[in-house]
C-alpha positions as CSV (number, residue, x, y, z in Angstrom):
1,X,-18.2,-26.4,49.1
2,X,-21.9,-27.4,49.8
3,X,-21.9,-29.1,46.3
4,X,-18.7,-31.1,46.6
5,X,-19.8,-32.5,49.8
6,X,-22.8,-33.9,48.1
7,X,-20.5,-35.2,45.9
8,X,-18.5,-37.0,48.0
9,X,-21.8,-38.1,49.7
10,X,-23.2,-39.7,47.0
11,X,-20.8,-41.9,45.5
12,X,-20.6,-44.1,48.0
13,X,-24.4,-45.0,47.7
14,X,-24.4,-48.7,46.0
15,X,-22.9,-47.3,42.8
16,X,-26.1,-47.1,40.8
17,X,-26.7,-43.7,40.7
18,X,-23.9,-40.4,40.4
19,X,-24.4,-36.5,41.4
20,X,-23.9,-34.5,38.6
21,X,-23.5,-30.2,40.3
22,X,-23.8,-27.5,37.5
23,X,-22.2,-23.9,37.9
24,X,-21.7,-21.3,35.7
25,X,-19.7,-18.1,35.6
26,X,-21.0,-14.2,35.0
27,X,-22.0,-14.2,32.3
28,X,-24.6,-16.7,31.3
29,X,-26.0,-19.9,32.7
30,X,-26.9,-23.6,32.1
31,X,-30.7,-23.6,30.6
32,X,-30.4,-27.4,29.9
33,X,-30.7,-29.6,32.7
34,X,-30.1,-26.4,34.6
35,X,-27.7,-25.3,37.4
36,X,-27.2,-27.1,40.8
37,X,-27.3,-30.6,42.2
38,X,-28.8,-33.5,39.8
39,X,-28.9,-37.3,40.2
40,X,-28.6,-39.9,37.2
41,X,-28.3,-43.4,37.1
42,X,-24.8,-45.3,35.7
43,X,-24.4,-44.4,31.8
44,X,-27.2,-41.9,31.3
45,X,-26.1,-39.6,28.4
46,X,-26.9,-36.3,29.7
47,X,-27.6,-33.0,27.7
48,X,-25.7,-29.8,28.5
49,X,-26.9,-26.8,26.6
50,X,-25.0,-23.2,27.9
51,X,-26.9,-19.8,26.9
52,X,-24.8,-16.6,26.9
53,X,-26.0,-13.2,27.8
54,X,-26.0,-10.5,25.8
55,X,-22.5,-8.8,25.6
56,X,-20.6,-12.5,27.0
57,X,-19.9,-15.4,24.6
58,X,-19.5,-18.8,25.8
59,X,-15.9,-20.3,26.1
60,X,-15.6,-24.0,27.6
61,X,-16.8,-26.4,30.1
62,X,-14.2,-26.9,32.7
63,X,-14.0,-29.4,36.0
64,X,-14.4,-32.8,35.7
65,X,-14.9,-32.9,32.2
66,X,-13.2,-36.0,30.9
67,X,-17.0,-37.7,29.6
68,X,-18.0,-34.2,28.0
69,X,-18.2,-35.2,24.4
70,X,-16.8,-31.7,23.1
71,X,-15.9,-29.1,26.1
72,X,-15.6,-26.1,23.6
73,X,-18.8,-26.5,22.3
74,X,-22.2,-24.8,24.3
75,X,-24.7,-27.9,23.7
76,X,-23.3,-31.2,23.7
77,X,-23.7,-34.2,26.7
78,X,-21.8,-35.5,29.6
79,X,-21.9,-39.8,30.4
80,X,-22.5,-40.3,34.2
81,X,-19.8,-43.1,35.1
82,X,-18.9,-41.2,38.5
83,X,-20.1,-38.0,40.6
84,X,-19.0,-34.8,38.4
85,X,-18.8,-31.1,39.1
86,X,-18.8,-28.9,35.8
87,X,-18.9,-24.9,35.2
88,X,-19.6,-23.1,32.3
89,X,-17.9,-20.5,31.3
90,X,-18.3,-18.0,29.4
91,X,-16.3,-13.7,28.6
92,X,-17.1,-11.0,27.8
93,X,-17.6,-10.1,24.0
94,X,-16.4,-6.5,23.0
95,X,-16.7,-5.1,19.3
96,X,-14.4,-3.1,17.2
97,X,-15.5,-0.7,14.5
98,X,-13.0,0.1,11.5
99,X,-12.8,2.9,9.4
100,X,-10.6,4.1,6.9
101,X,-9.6,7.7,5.2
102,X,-9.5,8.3,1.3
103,X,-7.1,6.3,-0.5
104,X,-6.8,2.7,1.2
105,X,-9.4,0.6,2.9
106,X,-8.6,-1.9,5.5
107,X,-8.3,-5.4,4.3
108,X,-8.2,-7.6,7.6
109,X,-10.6,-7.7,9.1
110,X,-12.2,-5.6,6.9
111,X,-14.3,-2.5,7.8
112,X,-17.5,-2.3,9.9
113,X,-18.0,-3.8,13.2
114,X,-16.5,-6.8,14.2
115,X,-17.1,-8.9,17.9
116,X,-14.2,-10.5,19.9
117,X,-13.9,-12.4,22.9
118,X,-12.5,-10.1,25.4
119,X,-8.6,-10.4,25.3
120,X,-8.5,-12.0,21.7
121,X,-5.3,-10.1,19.4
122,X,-6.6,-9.6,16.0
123,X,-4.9,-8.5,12.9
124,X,-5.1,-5.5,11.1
125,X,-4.1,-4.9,7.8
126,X,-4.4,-1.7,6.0
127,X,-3.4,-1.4,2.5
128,X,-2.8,2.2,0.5
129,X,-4.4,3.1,-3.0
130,X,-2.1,4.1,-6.1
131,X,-0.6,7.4,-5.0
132,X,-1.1,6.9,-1.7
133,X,0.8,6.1,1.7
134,X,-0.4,4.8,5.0
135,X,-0.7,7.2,7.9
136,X,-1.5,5.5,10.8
137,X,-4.4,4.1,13.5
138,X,-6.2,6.8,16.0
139,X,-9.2,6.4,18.0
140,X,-9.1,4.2,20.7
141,X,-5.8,2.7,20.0
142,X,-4.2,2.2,23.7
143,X,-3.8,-1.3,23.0
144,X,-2.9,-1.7,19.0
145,X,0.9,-2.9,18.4
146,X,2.2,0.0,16.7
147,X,-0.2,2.2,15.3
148,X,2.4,3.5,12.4
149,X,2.6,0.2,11.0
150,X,0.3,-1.3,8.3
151,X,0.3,-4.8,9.2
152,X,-0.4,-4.8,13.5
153,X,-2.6,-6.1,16.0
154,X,-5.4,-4.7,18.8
155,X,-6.0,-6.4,21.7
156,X,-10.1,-6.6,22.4
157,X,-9.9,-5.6,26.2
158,X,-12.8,-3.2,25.5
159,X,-15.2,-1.8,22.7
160,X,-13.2,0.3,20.5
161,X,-13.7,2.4,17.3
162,X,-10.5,2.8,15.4
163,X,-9.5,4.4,12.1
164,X,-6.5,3.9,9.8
165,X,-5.7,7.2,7.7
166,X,-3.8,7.4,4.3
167,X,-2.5,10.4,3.0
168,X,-0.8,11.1,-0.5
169,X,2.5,9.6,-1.7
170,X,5.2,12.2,-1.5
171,X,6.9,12.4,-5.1
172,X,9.3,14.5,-6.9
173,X,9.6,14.8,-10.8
174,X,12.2,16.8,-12.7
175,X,11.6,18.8,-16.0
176,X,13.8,20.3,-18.6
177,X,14.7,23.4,-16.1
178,X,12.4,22.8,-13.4
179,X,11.5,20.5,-10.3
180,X,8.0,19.6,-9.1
181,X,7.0,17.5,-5.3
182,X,4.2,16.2,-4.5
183,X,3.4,17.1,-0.8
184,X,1.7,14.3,1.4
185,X,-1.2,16.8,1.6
186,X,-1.8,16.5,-1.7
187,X,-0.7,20.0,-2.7
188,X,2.3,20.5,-5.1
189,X,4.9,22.7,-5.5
190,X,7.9,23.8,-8.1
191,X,10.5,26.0,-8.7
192,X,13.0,26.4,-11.9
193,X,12.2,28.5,-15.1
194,X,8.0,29.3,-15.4
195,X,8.7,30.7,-19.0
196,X,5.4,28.6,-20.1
197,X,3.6,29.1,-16.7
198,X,4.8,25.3,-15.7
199,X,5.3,25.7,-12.5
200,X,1.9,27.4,-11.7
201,X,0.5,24.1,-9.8
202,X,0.2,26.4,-6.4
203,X,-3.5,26.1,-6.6
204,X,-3.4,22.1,-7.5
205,X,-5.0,20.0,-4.2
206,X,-5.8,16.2,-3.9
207,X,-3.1,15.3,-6.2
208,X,-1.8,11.7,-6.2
209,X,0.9,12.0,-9.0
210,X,3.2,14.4,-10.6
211,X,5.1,14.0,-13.8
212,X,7.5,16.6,-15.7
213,X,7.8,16.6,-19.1
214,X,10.2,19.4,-21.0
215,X,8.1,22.4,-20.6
216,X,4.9,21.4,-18.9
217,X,3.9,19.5,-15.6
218,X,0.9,17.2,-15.4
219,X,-0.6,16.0,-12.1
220,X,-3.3,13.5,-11.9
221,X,-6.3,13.8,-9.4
222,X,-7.9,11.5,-7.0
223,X,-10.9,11.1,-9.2
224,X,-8.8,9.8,-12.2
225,X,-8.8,13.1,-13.9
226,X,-5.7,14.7,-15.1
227,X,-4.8,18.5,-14.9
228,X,-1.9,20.2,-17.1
229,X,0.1,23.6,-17.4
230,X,2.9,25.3,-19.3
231,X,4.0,25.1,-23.1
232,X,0.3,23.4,-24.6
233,X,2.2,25.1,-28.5
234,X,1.5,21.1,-29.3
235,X,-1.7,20.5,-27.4
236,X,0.2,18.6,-24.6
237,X,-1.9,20.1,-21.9
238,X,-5.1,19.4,-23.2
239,X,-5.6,16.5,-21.1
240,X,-9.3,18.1,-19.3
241,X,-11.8,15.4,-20.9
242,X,-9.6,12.0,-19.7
243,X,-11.2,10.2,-16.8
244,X,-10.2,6.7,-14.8
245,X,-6.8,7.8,-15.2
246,X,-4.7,5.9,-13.1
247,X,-0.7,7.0,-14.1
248,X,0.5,9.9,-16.1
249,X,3.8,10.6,-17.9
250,X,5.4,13.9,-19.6
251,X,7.2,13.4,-22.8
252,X,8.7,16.7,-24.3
253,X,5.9,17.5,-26.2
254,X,3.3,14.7,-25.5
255,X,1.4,13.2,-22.0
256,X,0.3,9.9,-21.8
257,X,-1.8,8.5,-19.8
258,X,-2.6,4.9,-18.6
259,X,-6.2,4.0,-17.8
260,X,-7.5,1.4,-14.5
261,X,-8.2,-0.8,-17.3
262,X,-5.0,-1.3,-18.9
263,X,-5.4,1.2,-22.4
264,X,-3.7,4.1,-22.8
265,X,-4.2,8.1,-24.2
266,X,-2.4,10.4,-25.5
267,X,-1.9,14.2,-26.4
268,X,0.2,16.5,-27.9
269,X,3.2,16.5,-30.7
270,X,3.1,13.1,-32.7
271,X,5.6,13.3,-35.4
272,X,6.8,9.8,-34.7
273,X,3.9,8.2,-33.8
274,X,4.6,8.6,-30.1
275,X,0.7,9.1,-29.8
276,X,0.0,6.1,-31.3
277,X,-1.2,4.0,-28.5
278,X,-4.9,3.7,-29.1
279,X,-4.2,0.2,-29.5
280,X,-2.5,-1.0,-26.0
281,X,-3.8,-3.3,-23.6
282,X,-2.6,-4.6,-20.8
283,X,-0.5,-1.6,-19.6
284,X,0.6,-1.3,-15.7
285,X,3.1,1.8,-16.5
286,X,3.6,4.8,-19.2
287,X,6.7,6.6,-19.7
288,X,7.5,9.1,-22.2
289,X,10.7,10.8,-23.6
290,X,11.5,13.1,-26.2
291,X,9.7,11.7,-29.2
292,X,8.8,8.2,-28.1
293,X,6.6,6.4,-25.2
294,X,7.3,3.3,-23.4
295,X,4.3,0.9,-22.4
296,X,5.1,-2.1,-19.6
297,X,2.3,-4.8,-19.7
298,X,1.4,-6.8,-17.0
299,X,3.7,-9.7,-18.1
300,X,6.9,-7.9,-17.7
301,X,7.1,-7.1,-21.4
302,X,7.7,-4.3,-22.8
303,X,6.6,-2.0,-25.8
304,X,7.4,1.4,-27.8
305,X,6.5,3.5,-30.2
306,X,7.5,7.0,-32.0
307,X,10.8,7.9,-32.7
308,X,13.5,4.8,-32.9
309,X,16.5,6.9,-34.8
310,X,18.9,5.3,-32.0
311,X,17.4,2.2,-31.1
312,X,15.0,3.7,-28.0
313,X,12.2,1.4,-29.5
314,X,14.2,-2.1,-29.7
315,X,12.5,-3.2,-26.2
316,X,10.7,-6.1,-27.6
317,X,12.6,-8.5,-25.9
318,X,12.7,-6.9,-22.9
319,X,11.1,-9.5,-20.1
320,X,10.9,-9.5,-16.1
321,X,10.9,-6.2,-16.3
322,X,8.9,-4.2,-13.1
323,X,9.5,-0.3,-14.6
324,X,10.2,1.5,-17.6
325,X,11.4,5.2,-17.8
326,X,12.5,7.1,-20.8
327,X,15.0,9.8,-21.5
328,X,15.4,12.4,-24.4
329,X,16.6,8.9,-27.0
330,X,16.9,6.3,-24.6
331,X,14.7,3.9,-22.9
332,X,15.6,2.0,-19.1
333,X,14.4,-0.6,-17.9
334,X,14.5,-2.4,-14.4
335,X,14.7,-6.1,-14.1
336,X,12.7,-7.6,-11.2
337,X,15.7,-9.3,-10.0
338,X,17.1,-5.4,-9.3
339,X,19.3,-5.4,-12.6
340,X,19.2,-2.7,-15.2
341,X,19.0,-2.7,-19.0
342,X,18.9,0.2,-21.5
343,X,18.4,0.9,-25.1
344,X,19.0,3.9,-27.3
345,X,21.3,6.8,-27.5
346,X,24.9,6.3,-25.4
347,X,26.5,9.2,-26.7
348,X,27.6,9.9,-22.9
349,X,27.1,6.6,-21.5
350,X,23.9,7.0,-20.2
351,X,22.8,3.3,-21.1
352,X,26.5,1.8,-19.6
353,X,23.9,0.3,-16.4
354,X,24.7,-3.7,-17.2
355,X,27.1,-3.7,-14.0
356,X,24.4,-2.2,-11.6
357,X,22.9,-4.5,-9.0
358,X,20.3,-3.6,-6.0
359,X,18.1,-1.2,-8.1
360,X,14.4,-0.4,-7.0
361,X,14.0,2.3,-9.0
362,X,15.7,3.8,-12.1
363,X,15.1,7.8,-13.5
364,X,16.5,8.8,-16.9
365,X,17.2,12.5,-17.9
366,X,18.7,14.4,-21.1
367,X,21.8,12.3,-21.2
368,X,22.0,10.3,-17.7
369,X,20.1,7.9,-15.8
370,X,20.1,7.7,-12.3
371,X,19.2,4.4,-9.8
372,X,17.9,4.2,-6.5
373,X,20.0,0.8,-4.6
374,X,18.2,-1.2,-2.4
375,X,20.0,0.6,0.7
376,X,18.6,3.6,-0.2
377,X,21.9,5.1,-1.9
378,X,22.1,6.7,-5.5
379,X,24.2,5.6,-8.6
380,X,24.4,7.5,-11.8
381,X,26.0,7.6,-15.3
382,X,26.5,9.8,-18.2
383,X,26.8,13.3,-18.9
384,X,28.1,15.3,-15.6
385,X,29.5,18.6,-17.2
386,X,27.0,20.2,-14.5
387,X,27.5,17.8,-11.7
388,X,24.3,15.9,-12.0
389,X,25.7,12.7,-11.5
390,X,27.4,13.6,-8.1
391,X,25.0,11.5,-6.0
392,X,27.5,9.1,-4.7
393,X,27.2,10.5,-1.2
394,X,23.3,10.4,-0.9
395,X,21.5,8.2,1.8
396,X,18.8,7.6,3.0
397,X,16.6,8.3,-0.5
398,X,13.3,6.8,-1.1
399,X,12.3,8.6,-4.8
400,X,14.9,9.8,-7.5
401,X,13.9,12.0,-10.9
402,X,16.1,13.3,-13.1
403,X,15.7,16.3,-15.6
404,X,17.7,17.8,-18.2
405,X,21.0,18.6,-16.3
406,X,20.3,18.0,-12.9
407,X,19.0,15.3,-10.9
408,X,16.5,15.3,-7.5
409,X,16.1,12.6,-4.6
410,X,13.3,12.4,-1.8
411,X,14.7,11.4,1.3
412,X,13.0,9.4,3.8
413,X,12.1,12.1,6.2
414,X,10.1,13.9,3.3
415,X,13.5,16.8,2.1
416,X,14.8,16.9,-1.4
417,X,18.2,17.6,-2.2
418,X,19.1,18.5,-5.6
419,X,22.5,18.8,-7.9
420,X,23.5,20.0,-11.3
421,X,22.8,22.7,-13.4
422,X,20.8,25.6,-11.5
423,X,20.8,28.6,-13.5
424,X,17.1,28.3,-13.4
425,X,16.8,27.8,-9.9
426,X,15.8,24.0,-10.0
427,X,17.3,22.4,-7.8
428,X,16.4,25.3,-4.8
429,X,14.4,22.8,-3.6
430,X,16.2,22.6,-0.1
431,X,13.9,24.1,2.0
432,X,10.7,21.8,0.6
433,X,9.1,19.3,3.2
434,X,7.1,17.1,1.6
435,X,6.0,14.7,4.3
């Protein structure tokens, strides 16, 4: 009040000269010309520098600020036409520090520590690795959006430390006569016939992928190396020296494997020159099938080698394509615009998909392939003598595989329901939680 009276007290002296009072918030203060009451003659250009404390930034000059040249900025001048009164203001700065669990990273705002002005909302994103699934935040997370969601927000009313975990994708895979899942622990499971010791994975941990092939199971590591078990009468298991290995598929008697840098591997039976892929490049996805194996390339294109007695091969002009999977003579592909196309043996109309629409993801057994709709239902044609194709009233499914005679869906909440034929006890996979 002092200062406005001075003001007041001064403008009416002749006009020539103008009282120009300085405040400042907590906070920090007004080095340059200082804080309190200053005199200047008519059009003197006055500097203004503000100086925050440590733990405050400065935010804006605010009053009578209409000759500041820039009020956001913490030096710039003020023209002295009238009598002014000006504060600076300045908040508290707090800092966040972000962390992140194997198998993602944090992309925005990155990881480390980062300073806000206090009440500022700032993104997060996290984003998974390959085989994994975002968790969600803990640590001081009273004031993020939703801390189950990827893409969120904190609010900086504090200092905070906050961490966003990932844990392994949940994922089933079907076999000849037996079922494998993938548990979000990274532990797997299986049940179904263990003639060959293929379902012996108990001891399996940090597991980020699971594939089935006739007689074996394969499940690839976090480190990019690749462990195998069951029938190896073909050297299909011995799959110990591959490293950087970033997808693996089981074929009845081979595994493949698709490197981080786009080649691929394989071992195992190669009668038909299903192992013949030393030559591939620019591979984003392996499948393999009885006597043949299925390369998509980052294009959309497609490629195949081995067996081609009914047509499994003819994918070369296959385009837009997002996934490939293979059956025992058939190859499927999904279309990026959620259609379906097939090649290969339809003997029981497993390759009769042209009509389906709203596919995400597409599994192909003996003799029936299987699609996972957009709403999170289940189609299927082809062979059904055991029931496999009875899906129709399925909801709520996230993952679908499909083995010799019976097929296997993930639901949301992490269950597996199973039908088809069980005289090997693969599809007793009820009771599995693999969230």
């Amino acid at each position: 009040m002092i200062a406005v009276a001075l003001i007041a007290g001064m403008v009416g002296c002749g006009g020539e000269s103008y009282a120009l009072a300085i405040a400042s918030t907590e906070g920090g203060s007004v080095t340059v010309p200082g804080e309190g009451m200053f005199t200047y003659g008519e059009g003197t250009v006055v500097n203004l520098t503000a100086e925050a404390e440590e733990g405050y930034h400065f935010v804006n000059w605010t009053g009578d600020v209409g000759t500041i040249a820039n009020v956001n900025a913490a030096q710039t001048t003020i023209t002295m036409n009238v009598s002014y009164f000006i504060t600076a203001n300045f908040a508290a700065v707090y800092g966040v520090t972000i962390y992140s669990t194997a198998g993602g990273s944090v992309t925005t705002p990155g990881e480390g520590t980062f300073s806000y002005a206090a009440g500022r909302v700032v993104n997060l994103v996290a984003s998974p690795d390959t085989g994994y699934q975002f968790d969600r935040w803990t640590g001081d997370v009273g004031t993020i959006g939703n801390v189950e969601a990827t893409t969120t927000t904190i609010t900086m009313n504090g200092n905070y430390s906050i961490i966003a975990n990932f844990d392994y994708t949940p994922m089933v895979a079907a076999g000849y006569y037996h079922t494998v899942g993938l548990k979000s622990n990274g532990r797997v499971v299986a049940v179904g016939d263990n003639t060959y010791g293929q379902c012996n994975v108990g001891g399996w941990m940090e597991i980020t992928q699971v594939a089935a092939g006739c007689y074996h199971t394969v499940g690839l590591e976090s480190n990019g190396r690749v462990v195998a078990v069951g029938d190896n009468f073909e050297g299909q298991c011995n799959v110990g020296n591959w490293t950087d290995i970033t997808q693996a598929a089981a074929g009845c008697w081979h595994t493949v494997g698709l490197r981080s840098d786009g080649t691929v591997v394989a071992a195992g039976d190669n009668p038909y020159g299903e192992c013949d892929v030393g030559n591939w490049t620019g591979i984003i996805q392996v499948a393999a099938g009885e006597g043949h194996t299925v390369g998509l390339k980052s294009d959309g294109t497609v490629v195949a080698v081995g067996d081609n007695g009914e047509g499994q091969c003819n994918v070369s002009n296959w385009t837009g394509v997002t996934q490939v999977v293979a059956g025992y003579e058939c190859t499927i592909g999904l279309k990026d615009n959620g259609a379906v196309v097939a090649v290969g043996d339809n003997g029981k109309g497993q390759c009769n998909v042209g009509g389906w629409t709203g596919i995400t993801q597409v599994a192909a057994g003996g003799w029936h392939t299987v699609g996972l709709a957009s709403d999170d239902t289940v189609v299927a044609v082809g062979f059904n003598y055991y029931g496999q194709c009875n899906v129709g009233g399925w909801t709520d499914i996230v993952q679908v595989a499909a083995g010799s005679y019976h097929t296997v869906g993930l639901a949301r909440d992490g269950t597996v329901t199973a039908v088809g034929y069980n005289d090997y006890g693969q599809c007793n996979a009820d009771s599995w939680h693999l969230s």
